[in-house]
Each structure stands twice: as structure tokens, then as C-alpha cells.
C-alpha positions, 0 to 999 in steps of 0.5 A, spaced: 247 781 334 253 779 331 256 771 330 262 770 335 267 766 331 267 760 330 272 755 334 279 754 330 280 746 327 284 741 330 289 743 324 290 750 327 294 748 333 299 744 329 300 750 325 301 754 332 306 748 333 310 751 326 309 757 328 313 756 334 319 752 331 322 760 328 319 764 334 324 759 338 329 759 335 330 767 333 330 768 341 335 763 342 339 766 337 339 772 341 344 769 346 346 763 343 353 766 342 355 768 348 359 761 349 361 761 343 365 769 343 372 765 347 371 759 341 370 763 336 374 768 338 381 764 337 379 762 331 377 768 327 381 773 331 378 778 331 378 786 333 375 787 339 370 792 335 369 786 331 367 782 337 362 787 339 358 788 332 359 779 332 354 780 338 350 786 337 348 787 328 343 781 330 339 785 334 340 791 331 338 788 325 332 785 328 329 791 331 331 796 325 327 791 320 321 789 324 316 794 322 318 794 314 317 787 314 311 786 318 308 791 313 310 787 308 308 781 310 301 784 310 302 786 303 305 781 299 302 775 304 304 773 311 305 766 309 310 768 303 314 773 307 315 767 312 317 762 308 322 766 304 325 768 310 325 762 313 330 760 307 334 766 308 335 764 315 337 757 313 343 760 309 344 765 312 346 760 319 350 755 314 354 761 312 355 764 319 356 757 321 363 756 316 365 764 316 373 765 315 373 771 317 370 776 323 368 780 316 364 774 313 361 772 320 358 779 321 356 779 315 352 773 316 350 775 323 346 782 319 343 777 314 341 773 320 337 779 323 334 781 316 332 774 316 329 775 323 325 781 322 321 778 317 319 771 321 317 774 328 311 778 326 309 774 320 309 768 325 304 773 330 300 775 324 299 769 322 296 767 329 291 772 329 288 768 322 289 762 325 284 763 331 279 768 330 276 767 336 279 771 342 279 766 348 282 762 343 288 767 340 289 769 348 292 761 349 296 761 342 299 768 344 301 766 351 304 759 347 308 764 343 309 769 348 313 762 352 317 760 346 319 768 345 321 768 353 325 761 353 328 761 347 334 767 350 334 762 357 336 756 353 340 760 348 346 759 352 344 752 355 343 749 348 350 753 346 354 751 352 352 743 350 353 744 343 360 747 344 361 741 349 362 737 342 362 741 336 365 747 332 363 754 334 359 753 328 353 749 330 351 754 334 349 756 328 347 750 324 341 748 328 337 753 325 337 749 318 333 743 320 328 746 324 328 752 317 327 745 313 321 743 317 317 750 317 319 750 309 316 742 308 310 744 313 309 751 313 305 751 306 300 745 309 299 747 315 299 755 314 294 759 312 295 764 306 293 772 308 294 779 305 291 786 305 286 786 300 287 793 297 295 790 295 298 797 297 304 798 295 310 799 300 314 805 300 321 805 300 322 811 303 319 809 309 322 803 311 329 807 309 327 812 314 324 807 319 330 803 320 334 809 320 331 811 326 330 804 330 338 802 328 341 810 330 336 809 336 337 803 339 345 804 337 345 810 341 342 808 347 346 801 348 353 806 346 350 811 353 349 805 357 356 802 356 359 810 355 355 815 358 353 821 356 358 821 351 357 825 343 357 819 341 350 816 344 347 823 343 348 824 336 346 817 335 340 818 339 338 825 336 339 823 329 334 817 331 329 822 333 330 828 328 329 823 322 323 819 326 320 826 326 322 826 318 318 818 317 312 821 322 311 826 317 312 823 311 306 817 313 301 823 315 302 826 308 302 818 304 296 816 301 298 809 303 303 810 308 307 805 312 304 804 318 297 807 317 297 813 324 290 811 325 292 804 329 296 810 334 289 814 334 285 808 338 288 809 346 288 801 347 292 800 341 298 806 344 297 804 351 298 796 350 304 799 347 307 803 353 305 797 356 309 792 354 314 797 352 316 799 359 315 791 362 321 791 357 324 796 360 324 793 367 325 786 365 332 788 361 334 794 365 334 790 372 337 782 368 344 787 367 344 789 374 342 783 377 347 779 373 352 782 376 350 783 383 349 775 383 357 774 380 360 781 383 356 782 390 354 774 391 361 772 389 358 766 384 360 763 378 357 765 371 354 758 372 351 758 378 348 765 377 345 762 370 342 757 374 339 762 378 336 766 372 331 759 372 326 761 377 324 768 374 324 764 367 319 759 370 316 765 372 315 768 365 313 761 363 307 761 369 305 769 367 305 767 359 300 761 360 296 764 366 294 771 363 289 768 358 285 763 364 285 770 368 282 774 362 277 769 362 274 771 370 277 778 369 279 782 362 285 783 358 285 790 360 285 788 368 289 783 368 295 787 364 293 793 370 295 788 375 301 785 371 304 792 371 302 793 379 306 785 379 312 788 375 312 795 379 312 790 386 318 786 384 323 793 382 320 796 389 322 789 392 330 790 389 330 797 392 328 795 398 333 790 399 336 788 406 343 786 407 340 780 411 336 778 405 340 781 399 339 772 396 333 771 397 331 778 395 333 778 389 332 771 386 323 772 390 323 781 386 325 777 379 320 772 380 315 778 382 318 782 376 318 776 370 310 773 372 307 781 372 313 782 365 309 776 361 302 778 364 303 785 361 307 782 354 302 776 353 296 779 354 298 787 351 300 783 345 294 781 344 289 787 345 294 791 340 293 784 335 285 785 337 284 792 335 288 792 330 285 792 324 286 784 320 289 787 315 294 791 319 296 785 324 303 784 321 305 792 322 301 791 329 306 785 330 312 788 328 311 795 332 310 791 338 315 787 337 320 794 335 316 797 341 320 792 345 327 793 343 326 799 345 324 799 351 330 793 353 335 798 349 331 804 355 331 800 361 340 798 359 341 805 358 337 809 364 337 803 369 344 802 368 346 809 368 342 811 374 345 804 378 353 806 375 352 814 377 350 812 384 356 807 384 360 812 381 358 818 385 359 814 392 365 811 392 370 812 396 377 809 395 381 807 400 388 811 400 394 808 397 391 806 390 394 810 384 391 813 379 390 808 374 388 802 379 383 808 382 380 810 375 378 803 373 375 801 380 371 807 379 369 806 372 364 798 374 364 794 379 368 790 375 375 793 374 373 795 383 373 787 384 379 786 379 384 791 382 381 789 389 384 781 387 391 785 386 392 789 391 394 787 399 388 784 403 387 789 408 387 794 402 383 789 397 378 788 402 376 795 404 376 796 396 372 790 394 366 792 400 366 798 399 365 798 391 359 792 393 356 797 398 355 802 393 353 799 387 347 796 391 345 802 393 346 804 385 341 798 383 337 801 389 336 807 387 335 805 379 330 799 381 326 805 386 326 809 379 324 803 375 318 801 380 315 810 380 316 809 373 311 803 372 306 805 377 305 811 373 304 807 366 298 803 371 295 809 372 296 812 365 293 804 363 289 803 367 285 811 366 286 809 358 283 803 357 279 800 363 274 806 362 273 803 356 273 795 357 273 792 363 269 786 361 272 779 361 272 774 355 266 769 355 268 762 353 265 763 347 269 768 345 264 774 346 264 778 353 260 778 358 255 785 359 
């Protein structure tokens, strides 16, 4: 009978410490500029298509470069892969934070996201050496899974002080200090791991990877703004005619990319579709809510930010729960049930009432982000479990890149399900021209603007009509989201609780 591991020293909590340091601060820039933009924007000048990639590179660049640098980490060592791009974060935010031009600032901001991609799966590989027993490497993912998910909550909050003070810029410059810590204390606290066989990365591949996640994700944000447009399609078919290049290329490598062996284990691919589609749900029903709370509700963008605290608590709940749960149940029945949790809270948003839209709303994104955090804490640790050790970092960064996508999906189809429906419904009062009636159809935003100036009578039909619709768009998108999750139970729940449905015992072994 084999061993259990061992428990992991007190030293290994404040390494998990460290490692939380870049976790929370690669999340935070995800949102951290969006008070920025008005600053900086009268100070740089830029286009309205500079504006846009000042907002979008960084993501871009984190999902395109996740995969070759988690499989490089594994290679080369995680540890060094993690502190050298903690150094390249570090400049990489003091250029962004003194940039002169829009050129200059998107430039930081692509740097930013290469930098990024080499710290969030050398940070969660890095866990996985750190605590080799299983309940113990549950809490340390749930610890790192809660900095991931409040970092893009108190982005703003941190920007909106910092910018009540200071320059746009140090938004950016708080990221030098923490780099600074995680530089002095990384090599002390931090363990040093590599795949023993130091394969080579094949540059090919990650060419060829990154094409495919950047043409995707670009694609799909372009269909949510645009539509079917030929744009977003090319862009989405070029993604996957050269992901079907970079699938053939690792079966024919003798030392592949991503080795398709970790595909072939059915819990390694049904923890991905898991935590994929949470995203999917998470992101997709944050847009619509969003508006629905200022354009529908009436709020202010700060009051309705205030209202994205309860989901947030909830995530925070989720993170830190799902491992105890385990330990009485199993990973695998406790992700089912965050999938029938996620499911539950998009079906609450769909059947909402006009009696109860407030409530509603604020209670089914509570529902939705305690069954999301569930589903990502403990769907990240099973991919991590049954992933070989030497393939932790590619694991990490293929979750992590399989969460991109599912938020790049949920934007694009949830929100072109929810704005064909608004679009399809609508139906304008007589008297509003042809240009005031174009952008009333296009979002409810440009309803509401026209409605502010149109008579009262007029603006008034206009505006009630247009919320009308729009919540009987998000109702059908969410109804849509809630079937598309319960069959992803099904299919977990088919793949992987046949196979192991055995809590974790609190010796990190699992009961027979």
C-alpha cells in the first residue's frame, strides 16, 4: 500500500503567500484601468481604436501566451520562469505607467500580457510542488483561486483610489513593490522544479498556439460587439484551421507542445469543459447583469459596482468551501453540484419577474458565482491531480487558456443570443427618424440615449419598450446558458463520477 504524502512544512504556507502576491495583481490588472481610460485619455489623446487595444492586448496576450509558458516553466524551471517574469512585469508597468503616447502605452500593456502569461501557471504549478498532499493542495488552490477572483473585483476599487490622488499611471506603478517582494522572497521560500528529461520547447508550436487563441478570442469579442460580421468569422475560422495545424503537429512531435496524452484521461478533459463553461456562464451573465442593473434599474455605474460585492462574497465562499466539501464528499460530486448551483442561478435570471427583477438578479449571481468558484477551485485541482507532475505548468496554463475562452464564449453567444432578441422585439414608437431609430435598435444603450432626447411622452414609450425587451433578451440568453450547463452536469457527471466518487480522507488519501 503506497505512502500518503507527507504534510507540507509551515514554510510552504508562506510561499503560498508569495505566490498570491502576482496572482492578485495579474487579475487586478485585468480591470484596473477601466477608470483610468477618461484620464488617460485626455492625456494621450488617443484614437478611438487605440483606446480599444489599450483595453484589450493585455488579456489577448495573457490567454495567447498561457500555454507556451506554462510548458516552458516545466522545461526550463517554474521558479525561474516566475521570477523572471516577475522582473518583466515590474518594467513592463514602470514603462506603462510613464507612457507618452497611445503607441508607447499599447506596447506596455502587450508586454504586460506576455509578462502575465508566464506568472499565473508558474504560480499554480508551483502549488502543486509546494503541497503534495491532496487535502492540503485543495485549501492552497482555493487561497489561489480567491486572490484570482477578487483581484478583477478590487481592480477597480484600487484604481478609483489611486486615481482620487495621483496620475493614471500608478495604476500601474503598484505593481513594482509587490514584483520587488516576490523577487527578494521568491528564491527563499520557493521551491525550484523542472521536467527531468529538459525537453525542448518547439517553437513552432507555440507560434502556432498563440495564433490560434489570439484569432480565437479576437474573433469572438469582435462577434459580440459586431455580429456576424466577416470579420469575427475570419478571424474565428483562421483560429481553428491553424489549431487543427498545431493538433496535428503535437501527434506527429516526439516531444510535443502539449503532450495529447493529458486529453486522453477523461477526468483531465471533463475538468476542463467544466471550469470552461463556468467561465462561460460567469462572464456571459456579468455584461448583461451590468446593464440591466444601470440601463433597466436606472443605477449609477457606482451603486450597480457596489452590487457586484454579494456575487463577489459569494466566489470568496465558493473558493474556500469546495475543499472542506470534498473532504465529506469528493472533488468530483462537489464540482457536479457547483455545475447544478451555476445551472440554478442562470435559470433564476430567466425566469425573472417584474415584481422581483432587483432581488432576483442580486440572489441568481450569488447562486451563479458560489456553483462558478466551486466548479474553478476544485476543476483546477483535479486537472492539476491527474496531470502528470512534470506536465503541471502546461496543465495550469490550459485551464487557465480554457477559461479565456469560455469568457470570450459566454460574451460572444450570451450576449448575441440576449441583443437578437432585443433587436428582433423591439418595436418603435412612430415619429422617431431613421438615424435616432437605427441606434435605438443597435443596444439599449443608444435606446436610452434617444429616449433622453426625445418629448417625454415619446422617450418614455421608447425607453419602456427597449428595457422590456432587452429583459426578455437576457432571459432567453440565461435559459440558454442554464440548458447548456445542465448537459455539461450530465456529461461530468457520466465521465468522471463513474469513476471516482470517494471523498479525500484527512490524511490526504481516499476513503474505500
Amino acid at each position: 500500500m503506497p505512502k500518503p504524502p507527507s504534510p507540507a512544512p509551515p514554510a510552504a504556507w508562506f510561499g503560498l503567500a508569495v505566490l498570491a502576491l502576482p496572482t492578485l495583481l495579474v487579475s487586478m490588472d485585468m480591470t484596473i484601468l477601466y477608470l483610468a481610460t477618461p484620464s488617460l485619455s485626455a492625456d494621450l489623446k488617443p484614437t478611438g481604436a487605440e483606446l480599444l487595444w489599450i483595453s484589450d492586448i493585455y488579456g489577448f496576450l495573457v490567454a495567447g501566451a498561457l500555454i507556451p509558458m506554462g510548458t516552458l516553466g516545466d522545461r526550463i524551471g517554474r521558479r525561474r520562469l516566475l521570477l523572471g517574469g516577475a522582473l518583466f512585469f515590474g518594467l513592463a508597468s514602470a514603462l506603462a505607467a510613464f507612457a507618452s503616447s497611445p503607441a508607447m502605452l499599447i506596447a506596455a500593456r502587450a508586454l504586460l500580457g506576455v509578462a502575465g502569461a508566464t506568472l499565473l501557471p508558474s504560480t499554480l504549478a508551483l502549488i502543486r510542488g509546494l503541497f503534495p498532499d491532496p487535502r492540503q493542495r485543495s485549501v492552497a488552490i482555493s487561497v489561489w483561486t480567491t486572490c484570482f477572483t477578487l483581484g478583477g473585483v478590487v481592480g477597480p476599487i484600487i484604481g478609483g483610489l489611486l486615481l482620487a490622488h495621483f496620475h493614471w499611471g500608478s495604476v500601474f506603478l503598484i505593481a513594482v513593490p509587490v514584483m520587488l517582494a516576490l523577487l527578494v522572497l521568491g528564491p527563499f521560500l520557493l521551491p525550484e522544479y523542472r521536467a527531468p528529461d529538459h525537453r525542448r520547447l518547439d517553437l513552432v508550436s507555440a507560434t502556432l498556439v498563440v495564433a490560434t487563441v489570439l484569432a480565437t478570442v479576437w474573433g469572438l469579442k469582435q462577434w459580440a460587439e459586431q455580429g456576424s460580421t466577416l470579420a469575427p468569422g475570419a478571424a474565428i475560422t483562421a483560429g481553428v484551421v491553424i489549431g487543427a495545424l498545431f493538433v496535428r503537429r503535437q501527434t506527429r512531435l516526439p516531444d510535443p507542445l502539449i503532450q495529447p496524452s493529458l486529453f486522453r484521461d477523461g477526468a483531465f478533459t471533463a475538468a476542463l469543459a467544466a471550469n470552461t463553461v463556468a467561465l462561460f456562464a460567469w462572464v456571459g451573465a456579468s455584461l448583461l447583469v451590468a446593464q440591466h442593473l444601470q440601463l433597466v434599474l436606472g443605477f449609477s455605474p457606482l451603486t450597480a459596482g457596489l452590487w457586484t460585492i454579494p456575487p463577489a462574497i459569494a466566489c470568496v465562499l465558493g473558493c474556500l468551501g469546495a475543499p472542506h466539501l470534498a473532504l465529506r464528499l469528493s472533488p468530483a460530486v462537489v464540482v457536479c453540484g457547483g455545475l447544478v448551483l451555476a445551472a440554478l442561478g442562470l435559470a433564476l435570471m430567466a425566469g425573472l419577474t417584474s415584481g422581483f427583477r432587483f432581488a432576483a438578479v442580486v440572489g441568481a449571481m450569488m447562486v451563479l458565482g458560489l456553483g462558478v468558484s466551486m466548479i474553478v477551485t476544485l476543476g483546477t485541482d483535479l486537472m492539476l491531480t491527474v496531470a502528470p507532475p512534470d506536465m503541471a505548468g502546461a496543465a495550469s496554463a490550459i485551464s487557465e487558456t480554457g477559461a479565456e475562452f469560455g469568457g470570450s464564449l459566454g460574451v460572444a453567444v450570451l450576449g448575441s443570443i440576449a441583443f437578437a432578441a432585443y433587436r428582433g422585439g423591439l418595436v418603435l414608437p412612430p415619429g422617431i427618424d431613421l438615424q435616432e431609430s437605427a441606434a435605438a435598435r443597435d443596444t439599449l444603450g443608444g435606446a436610452v440615449a434617444v429616449a433622453a432626447r426625445l418629448p417625454d411622452m415619446l422617450g418614455s414609450a421608447l425607453r419602456a419598450g427597449a428595457q422590456e425587451e432587452f429583459v426578455g433578451g437576457l432571459q432567453r440568453a440565461t435559459g440558454v446558458g442554464a440548458a447548456i450547463l445542465m448537459a455539461v452536469t450530465l456529461l461530468f457527471a457520466w465521465v468522471v463520477l463513474r469513476r471516482d466518487s470517494t471523498p479525500i480522507t484527512t490524511d490526504g488519501g481516499k476513503t474505500r
